[in-house]
C-alpha positions as CSV (number, residue, x, y, z in Angstrom):
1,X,2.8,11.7,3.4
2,X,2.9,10.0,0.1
3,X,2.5,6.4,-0.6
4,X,3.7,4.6,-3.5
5,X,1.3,1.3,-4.3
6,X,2.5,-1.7,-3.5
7,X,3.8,-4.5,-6.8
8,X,0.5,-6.9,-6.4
9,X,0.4,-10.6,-8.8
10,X,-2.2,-12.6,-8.8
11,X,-2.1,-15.8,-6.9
12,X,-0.2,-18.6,-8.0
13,X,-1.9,-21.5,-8.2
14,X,-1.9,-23.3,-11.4
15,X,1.9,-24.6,-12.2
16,X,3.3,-22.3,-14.7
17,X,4.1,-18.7,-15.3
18,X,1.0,-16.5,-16.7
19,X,-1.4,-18.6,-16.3
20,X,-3.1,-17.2,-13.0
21,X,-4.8,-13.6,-13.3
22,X,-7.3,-11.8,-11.1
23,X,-8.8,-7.8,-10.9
24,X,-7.2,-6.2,-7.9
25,X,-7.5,-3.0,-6.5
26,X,-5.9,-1.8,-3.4
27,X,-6.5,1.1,-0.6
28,X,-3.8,2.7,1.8
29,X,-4.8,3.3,5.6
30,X,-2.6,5.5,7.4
31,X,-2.4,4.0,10.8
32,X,-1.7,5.2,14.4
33,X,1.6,3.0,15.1
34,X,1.6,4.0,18.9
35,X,-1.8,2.9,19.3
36,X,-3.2,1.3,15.8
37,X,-6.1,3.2,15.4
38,X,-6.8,4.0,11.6
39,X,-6.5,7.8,11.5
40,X,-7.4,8.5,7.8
41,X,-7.7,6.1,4.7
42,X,-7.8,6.4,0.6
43,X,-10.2,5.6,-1.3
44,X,-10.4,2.4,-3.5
45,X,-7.8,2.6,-6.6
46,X,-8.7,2.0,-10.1
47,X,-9.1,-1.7,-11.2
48,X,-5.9,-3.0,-12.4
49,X,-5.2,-6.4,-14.0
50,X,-2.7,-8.8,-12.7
51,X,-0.9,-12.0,-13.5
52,X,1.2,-14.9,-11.8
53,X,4.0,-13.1,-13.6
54,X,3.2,-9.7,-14.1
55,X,2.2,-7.2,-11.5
56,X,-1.1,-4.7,-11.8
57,X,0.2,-1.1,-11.9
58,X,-1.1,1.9,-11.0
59,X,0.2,5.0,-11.6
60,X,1.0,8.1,-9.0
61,X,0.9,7.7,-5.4
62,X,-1.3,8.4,-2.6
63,X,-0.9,11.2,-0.3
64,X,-2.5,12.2,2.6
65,X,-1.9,15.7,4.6
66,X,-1.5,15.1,8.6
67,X,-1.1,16.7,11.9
68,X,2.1,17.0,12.4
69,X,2.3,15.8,15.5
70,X,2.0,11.9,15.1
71,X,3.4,8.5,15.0
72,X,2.5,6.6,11.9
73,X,2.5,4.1,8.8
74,X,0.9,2.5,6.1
75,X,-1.3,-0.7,5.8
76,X,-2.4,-1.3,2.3
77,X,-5.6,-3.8,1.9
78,X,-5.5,-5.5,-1.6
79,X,-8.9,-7.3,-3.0
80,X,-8.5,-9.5,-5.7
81,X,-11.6,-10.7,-7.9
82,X,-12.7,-12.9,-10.8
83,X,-14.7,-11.5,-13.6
84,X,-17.7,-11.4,-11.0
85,X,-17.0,-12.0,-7.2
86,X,-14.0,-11.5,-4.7
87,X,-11.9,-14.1,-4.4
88,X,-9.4,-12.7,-1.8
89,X,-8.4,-10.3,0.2
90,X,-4.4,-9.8,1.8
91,X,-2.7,-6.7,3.8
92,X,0.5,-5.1,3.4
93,X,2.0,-2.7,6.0
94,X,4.8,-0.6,4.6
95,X,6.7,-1.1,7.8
96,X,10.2,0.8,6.5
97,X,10.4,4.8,5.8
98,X,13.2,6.9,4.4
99,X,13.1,10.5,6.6
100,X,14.3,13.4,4.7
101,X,14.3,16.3,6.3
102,X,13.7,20.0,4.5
103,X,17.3,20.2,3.2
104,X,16.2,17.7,1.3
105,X,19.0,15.4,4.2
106,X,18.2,11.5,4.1
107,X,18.3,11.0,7.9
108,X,17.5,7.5,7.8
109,X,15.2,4.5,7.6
110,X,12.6,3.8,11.0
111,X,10.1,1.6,11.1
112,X,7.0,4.0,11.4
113,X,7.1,7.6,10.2
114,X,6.9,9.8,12.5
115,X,7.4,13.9,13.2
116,X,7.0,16.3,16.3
117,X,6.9,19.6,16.1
């Protein structure tokens, strides 16, 4: 499975564009959607700087190698911090997959990815 990062800003809470900023780093769990057990996780990403108005970037994705036979999906926790100390924390589940199947066929889009063998 591979897992693109998620487009993270800081929070907005001064009025105006760019004038908000934090150091966020994220970290994908893949997730058991029958039962939501965490089955494996990724380590935490580089730091990456982010504004009201523009996102932090990372490059690549994640991927993680998984018994076939499953049910799952993707919860991303993002930490967000000053120069010294977190100042938040938020989730994002990735809650919409695109199957392709080995003829490289786009089957669809389901709401957990899932494969039996």
């Amino acid at each position: 499975m591979s897992v693109p990062a998620p487009r993270v800003f800081a929070r907005n809470v001064k009025t105006g564009a760019g004038n908000d900023w934090a150091w966020v780093r994220i970290r994908a769990f893949v997730v058991n959607a029958s039962t939501g057990a965490v089955v494996t996780s990724s380590g935490c990403s580089s730091w990456s700087y982010a504004t009201d108005a523009v996102p932090a970037t990372w490059s690549g994705t994640t991927n993680f190698s998984l018994n076939g036979n499953g049910n799952y999906r993707v919860d991303h926790r993002i930490v967000y911090w000053n120069s010294t100390v977190q100042v938040g924390w938020a989730a994002d589940r990735i809650n919409r997959f695109r199957l392709i199947n080995s003829y490289r066929t786009n089957i669809g889009t389901f709401g957990s990815c899932s494969y039996v063998a």
